[in-house]
N, C-alpha and C positions, 0 to 999 in steps of 0.2 A: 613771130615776135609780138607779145600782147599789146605793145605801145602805137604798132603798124596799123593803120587803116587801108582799106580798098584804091583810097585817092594819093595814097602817099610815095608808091611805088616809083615814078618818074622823079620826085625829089628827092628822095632816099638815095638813087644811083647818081644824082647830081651829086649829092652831098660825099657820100662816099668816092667819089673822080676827087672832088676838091681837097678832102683830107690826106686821100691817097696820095696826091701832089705836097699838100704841107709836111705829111711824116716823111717825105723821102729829103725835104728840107732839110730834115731836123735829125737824121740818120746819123749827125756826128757828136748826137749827145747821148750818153750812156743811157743804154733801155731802163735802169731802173727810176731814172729821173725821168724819163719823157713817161710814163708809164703813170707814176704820181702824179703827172702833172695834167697828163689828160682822164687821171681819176676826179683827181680838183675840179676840171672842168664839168666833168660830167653828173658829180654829185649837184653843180649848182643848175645844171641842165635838168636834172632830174625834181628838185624843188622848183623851180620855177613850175615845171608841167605840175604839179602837183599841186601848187600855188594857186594855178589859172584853173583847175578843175579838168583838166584836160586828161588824166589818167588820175587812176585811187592809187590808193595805198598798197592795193594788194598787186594790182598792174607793174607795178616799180619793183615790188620782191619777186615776182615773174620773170621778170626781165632779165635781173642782176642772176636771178640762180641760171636765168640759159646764158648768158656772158661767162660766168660760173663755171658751166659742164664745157661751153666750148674752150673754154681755156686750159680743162683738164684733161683733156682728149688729145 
Protein backbone atom coordinates (compact mmCIF):
# COMPACT_ATOMS: atom_id res chain seq x y z
CA UNK A 1 0.00 0.00 0.00
CA UNK A 2 1.74 3.43 -1.11
CA UNK A 3 0.23 5.42 1.83
CA UNK A 4 1.89 2.44 4.35
CA UNK A 5 5.04 3.28 6.22
CA UNK A 6 7.48 0.88 8.05
CA UNK A 7 5.96 2.22 11.56
CA UNK A 8 2.55 2.01 10.78
CA UNK A 9 1.90 -1.74 10.70
CA UNK A 10 0.87 -2.30 14.60
CA UNK A 11 -1.94 0.72 14.04
CA UNK A 12 -3.10 -0.36 10.80
CA UNK A 13 -4.27 -3.95 12.60
CA UNK A 14 -5.56 -1.78 15.55
CA UNK A 15 -7.45 0.17 13.16
CA UNK A 16 -8.72 -2.50 10.97
CA UNK A 17 -9.92 -4.84 14.66
CA UNK A 18 -11.90 -1.50 15.41
CA UNK A 19 -13.60 -1.01 12.00
CA UNK A 20 -13.98 -4.67 11.61
CA UNK A 21 -16.23 -4.29 14.94
CA UNK A 22 -18.06 -1.01 13.59
CA UNK A 23 -19.08 -2.66 10.02
CA UNK A 24 -20.49 -5.80 11.88
CA UNK A 25 -22.52 -2.91 13.63
CA UNK A 26 -23.87 -1.66 10.73
CA UNK A 27 -24.52 -5.14 8.93
CA UNK A 28 -28.31 -4.11 8.98
CA UNK A 29 -27.92 -1.41 6.65
CA UNK A 30 -27.93 -2.13 2.98
CA UNK A 31 -24.36 -2.62 1.44
CA UNK A 32 -25.03 0.05 -1.11
CA UNK A 33 -25.45 2.79 1.46
CA UNK A 34 -22.71 1.67 4.04
CA UNK A 35 -20.45 1.47 0.87
CA UNK A 36 -21.22 5.31 0.05
CA UNK A 37 -21.04 6.26 3.10
CA UNK A 38 -17.52 4.95 4.06
CA UNK A 39 -16.52 6.35 0.38
CA UNK A 40 -17.63 9.99 1.99
CA UNK A 41 -15.55 9.10 4.65
CA UNK A 42 -12.66 8.18 3.05
CA UNK A 43 -12.43 10.79 0.32
CA UNK A 44 -12.20 13.38 3.37
CA UNK A 45 -9.56 10.93 4.91
CA UNK A 46 -7.78 10.98 1.81
CA UNK A 47 -7.73 15.11 1.44
CA UNK A 48 -6.98 15.72 4.71
CA UNK A 49 -3.50 13.52 4.14
CA UNK A 50 -2.98 15.37 1.34
CA UNK A 51 -3.71 18.60 2.92
CA UNK A 52 -1.07 17.87 5.88
CA UNK A 53 1.54 16.73 3.05
CA UNK A 54 1.53 13.54 4.34
CA UNK A 55 1.08 11.66 0.83
CA UNK A 56 1.00 13.51 -3.05
CA UNK A 57 -1.15 13.31 -5.38
CA UNK A 58 0.10 10.43 -7.10
CA UNK A 59 0.24 8.17 -3.69
CA UNK A 60 -3.74 8.66 -3.46
CA UNK A 61 -4.21 7.38 -7.30
CA UNK A 62 -1.88 4.40 -6.16
CA UNK A 63 -3.87 3.57 -3.71
CA UNK A 64 -7.46 4.03 -5.02
CA UNK A 65 -6.35 1.83 -8.31
CA UNK A 66 -5.10 -1.08 -5.71
CA UNK A 67 -8.69 -0.70 -3.57
CA UNK A 68 -9.79 -0.76 -7.46
CA UNK A 69 -8.13 -4.21 -8.47
CA UNK A 70 -9.01 -5.69 -5.05
CA UNK A 71 -12.53 -4.94 -5.49
CA UNK A 72 -12.51 -6.45 -8.96
CA UNK A 73 -10.89 -9.76 -8.19
Amino acid sequence: MPLQSSDCEAPIEECIEALDELIVSLEHLPPRSLAQALGIHLEGLLRALLASGDCSTREVQEFLREIERGASS
